[in-house]
N, C-alpha and C positions, 0 to 999 in steps of 0.2 A: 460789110455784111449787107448782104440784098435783102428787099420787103420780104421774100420768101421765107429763109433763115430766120427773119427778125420773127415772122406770124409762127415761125413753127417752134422758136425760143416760147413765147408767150403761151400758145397752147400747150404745149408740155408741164409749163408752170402750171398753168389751170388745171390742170390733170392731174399732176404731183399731188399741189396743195386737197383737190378733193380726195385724191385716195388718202391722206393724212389725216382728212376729214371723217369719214365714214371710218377707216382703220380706226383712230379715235374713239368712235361710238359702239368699237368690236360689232360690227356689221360689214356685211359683204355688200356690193354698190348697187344691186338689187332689192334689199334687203332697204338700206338708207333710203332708197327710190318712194316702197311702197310705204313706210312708215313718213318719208314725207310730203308725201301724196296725199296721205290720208290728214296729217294736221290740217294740207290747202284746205281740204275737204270741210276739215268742220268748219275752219275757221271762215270759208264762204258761207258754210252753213250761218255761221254767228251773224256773221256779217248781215246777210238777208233777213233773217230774224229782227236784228235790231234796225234795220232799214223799215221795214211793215211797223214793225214796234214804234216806229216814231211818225208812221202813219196814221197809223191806229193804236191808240196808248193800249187798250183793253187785250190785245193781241200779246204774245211770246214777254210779259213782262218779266218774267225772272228764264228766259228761255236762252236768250245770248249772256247773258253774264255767268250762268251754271254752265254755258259749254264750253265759254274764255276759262271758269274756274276748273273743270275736268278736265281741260288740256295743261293748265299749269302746274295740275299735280302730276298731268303723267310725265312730263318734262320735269319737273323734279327728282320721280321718282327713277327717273334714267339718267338722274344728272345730268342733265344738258343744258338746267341753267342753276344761277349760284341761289342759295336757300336766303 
């Protein structure tokens, strides 16, 4: 089997496995894209928050941990992680 074959064995894997993925989550791969797009989103958001936050204490003090906590309930409430 040539590098060819072998790179296009492993991408079809890659492929499988996320359409198994998103199938999973009964979401279409556009669908899975912008929902998790949008976690990046907060969770830079959280990120940045608690970066200034530890610049400056008096800044975002309950600002990244209420946005870690709204993201874990809505991943909860979509199942997608264990309770």
């Amino acid at each position: 089997m040539n590098v060819i074959e072998k790179s296009k064995q492993r991408i079809d894997g890659v492929v499988n496995k996320s359409k198994e993925h998103y199938q999973s989550a009964n979401e279409t791969y556009l669908e899975h894209m912008k929902i998790a797009l949008k976690i990046s989103f907060e969770l830079l958001l959280a990120s940045i928050m608690a970066s200034i936050h530890a610049i400056v204490p008096a800044t975002f003090q309950k600002g990244a941990s209420s946005k870690i906590i709204k993201l874990y309930e809505y991943l909860q409430s979509k199942k997608r992680v264990d309770k």
